[in-house]
C-alpha positions in Angstrom: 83.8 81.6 122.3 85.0 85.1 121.5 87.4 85.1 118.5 90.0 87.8 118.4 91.7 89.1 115.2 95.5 89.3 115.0 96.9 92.6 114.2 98.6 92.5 111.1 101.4 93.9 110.0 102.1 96.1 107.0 104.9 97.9 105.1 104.0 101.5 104.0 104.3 100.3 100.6 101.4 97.4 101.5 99.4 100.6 103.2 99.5 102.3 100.7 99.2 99.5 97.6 95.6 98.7 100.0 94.1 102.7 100.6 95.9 104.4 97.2 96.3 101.9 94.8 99.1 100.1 92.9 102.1 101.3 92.0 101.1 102.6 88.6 97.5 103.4 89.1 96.2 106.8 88.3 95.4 107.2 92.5 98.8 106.3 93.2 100.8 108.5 90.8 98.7 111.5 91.6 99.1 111.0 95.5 102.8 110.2 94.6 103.4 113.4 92.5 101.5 115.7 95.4 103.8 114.1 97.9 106.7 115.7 95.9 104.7 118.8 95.7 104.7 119.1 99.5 108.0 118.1 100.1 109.3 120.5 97.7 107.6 123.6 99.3 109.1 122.0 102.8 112.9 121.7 101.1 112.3 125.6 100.0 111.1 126.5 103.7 114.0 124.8 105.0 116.7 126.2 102.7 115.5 129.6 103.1 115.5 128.9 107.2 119.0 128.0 106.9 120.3 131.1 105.1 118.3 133.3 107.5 116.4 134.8 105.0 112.5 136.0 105.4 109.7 134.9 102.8 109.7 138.9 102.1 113.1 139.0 102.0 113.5 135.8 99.3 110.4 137.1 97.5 112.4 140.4 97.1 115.3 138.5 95.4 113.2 137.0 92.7 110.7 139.8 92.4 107.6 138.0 93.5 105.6 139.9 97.0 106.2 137.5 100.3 102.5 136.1 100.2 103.6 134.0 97.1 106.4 132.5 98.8 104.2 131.4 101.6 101.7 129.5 99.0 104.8 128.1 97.5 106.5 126.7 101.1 102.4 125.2 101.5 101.6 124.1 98.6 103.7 124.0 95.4 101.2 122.4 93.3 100.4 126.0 91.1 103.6 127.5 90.5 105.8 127.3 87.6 108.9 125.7 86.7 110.7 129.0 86.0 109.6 130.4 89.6 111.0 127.1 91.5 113.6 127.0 89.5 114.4 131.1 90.5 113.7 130.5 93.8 116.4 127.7 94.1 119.1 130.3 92.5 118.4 132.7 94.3 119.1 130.4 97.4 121.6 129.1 96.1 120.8 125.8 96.1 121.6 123.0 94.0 118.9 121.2 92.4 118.0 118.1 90.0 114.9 118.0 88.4 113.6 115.2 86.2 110.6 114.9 84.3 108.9 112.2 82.2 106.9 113.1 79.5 104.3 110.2 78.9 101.2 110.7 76.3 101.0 114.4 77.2 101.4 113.6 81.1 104.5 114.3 82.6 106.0 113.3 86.0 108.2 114.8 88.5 110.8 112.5 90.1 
């Protein structure tokens, strides 16, 4: 007789407690931070889509060339602080940033 398994069902919290790792884990608190990474470049696409405004013309307003406000809408895992922060301003956007500093780790929430 053929035995069939029942689908399961699972939160994305379970999903990702079973392929990442706990909450707290190294695994999960670096996938969790890169997350923010990525959603952050998306929010600064977005925000500069909304006030009609080229990566040239946004990479003029904080003196940066367009190509590295392309990287930053992809992938804002190597930029600074001061150049997200810039960025923001100059789209005047308003922005809260906090960050835990834990034995020389810190974390963006």
């Amino acid at each position: 007789m053929e035995t069939k398994k029942k689908n399961r069902i699972m939160t994305l919290d379970q999903m990702k407690d079973k392929h990442i790792g706990k909450i707290g884990s190294e695994e999960r608190e670096k996938y969790e931070f890169d997350l923010r990474l990525d959603v952050l470049g998306e929010m600064i696409k977005t925000a500069r889509k909304e006030r009609h405004l080229t990566q040239e013309q946004l990479g003029e307003l904080i003196g940066v060339q367009k190509s590295q406000i392309s990287k930053l809408e992809r992938n804002a895992k190597n930029v600074t602080i001061e150049t997200i922060l810039k960025v923001f301003k100059a789209l005047k956007a308003n922005i809260k940033f906090s960050i835990e500093m834990a034995d020389g780790d810190f974390k963006v929430a």
